[in-house]
N, C-alpha and C positions, 0 to 999 in steps of 0.2 A: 377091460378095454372098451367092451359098448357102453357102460356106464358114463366114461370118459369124453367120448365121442358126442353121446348126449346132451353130456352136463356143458360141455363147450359150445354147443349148439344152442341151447337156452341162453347160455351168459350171453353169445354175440348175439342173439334174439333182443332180449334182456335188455342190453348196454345201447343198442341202435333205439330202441322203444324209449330208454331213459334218453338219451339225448336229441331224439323227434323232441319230444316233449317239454326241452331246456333243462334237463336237470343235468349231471355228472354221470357218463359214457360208463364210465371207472366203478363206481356204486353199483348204479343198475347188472354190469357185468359182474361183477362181484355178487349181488345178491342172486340173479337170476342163477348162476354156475352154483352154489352154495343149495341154493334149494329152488332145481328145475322149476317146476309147474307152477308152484307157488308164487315165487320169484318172478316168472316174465306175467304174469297173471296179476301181480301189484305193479309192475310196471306201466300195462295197458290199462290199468283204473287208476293211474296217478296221476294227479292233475299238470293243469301244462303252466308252468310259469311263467310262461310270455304273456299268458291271460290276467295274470294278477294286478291289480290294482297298483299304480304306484304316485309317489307322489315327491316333488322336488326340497331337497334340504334347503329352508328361509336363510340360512349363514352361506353356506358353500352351493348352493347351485344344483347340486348331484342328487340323481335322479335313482330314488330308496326305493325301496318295495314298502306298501303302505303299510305292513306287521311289524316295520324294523321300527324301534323304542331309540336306536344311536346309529348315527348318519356313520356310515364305511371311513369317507373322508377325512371326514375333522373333528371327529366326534363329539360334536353336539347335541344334546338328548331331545327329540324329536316329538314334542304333544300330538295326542290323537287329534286327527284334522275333524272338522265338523261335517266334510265333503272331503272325497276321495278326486282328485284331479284326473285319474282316467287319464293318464302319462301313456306314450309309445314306451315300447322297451327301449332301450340304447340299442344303439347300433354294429355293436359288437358281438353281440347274443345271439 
C-alpha cells in the first residue's frame, strides 16, 4: 500500500514536470509511476519543447519542429533548411 502511494506521487510529480516542459502529461505519468526516482528524475533533465527550433512548411504554411523530415499537414517532405527561422511555438501549446 506505501509502495502504491509513492509510485502515484512520482507519476503526478512526473506527469506535471512532463507537461511544464510541453511534452505529454500521459507519458511522463506513466513513466515516472512505473519507475519512481528514475522516472520524475528524466523528466526534470528533459528538455522543453517550446525551446526547439522550428521552422514554417514552404507548401502549407504550418509551423514544423525543425527535426521533422514531413510536414503533419500535407505531407510534403521538408529539406534541411541552411538557417533555422527561430519560429514562436503555435499558440495552442
Amino acid at each position: 500500500m506505501v509502495y502504491v502511494v509513492i509510485a502515484l506521487s512520482f507519476a503526478l510529480a512526473g506527469g506535471v514536470v512532463g507537461k511544464l516542459k510541453g511534452s505529454s502529461f500521459w507519458l511522463w505519468f506513466l513513466i515516472s509511476g512505473l519507475f519512481p526516482v528514475i522516472g520524475l528524475a528524466a523528466a526534470v533533465l528533459y528538455r522543453f519543447d517550446t525551446d526547439e527550433p522550428r521552422r514554417s512548411c514552404p507548401e502549407c504554411g504550418r509551423v514544423c519542429m525543425l527535426h521533422d523530415a514531413i510536414c503533419t499537414r500535407c505531407g510534403s517532405e521538408l529539406d534541411w533548411p541552411d538557417e533555422a527561422e527561430i519560429l514562436p511555438p503555435p499558440a495552442h501549446a
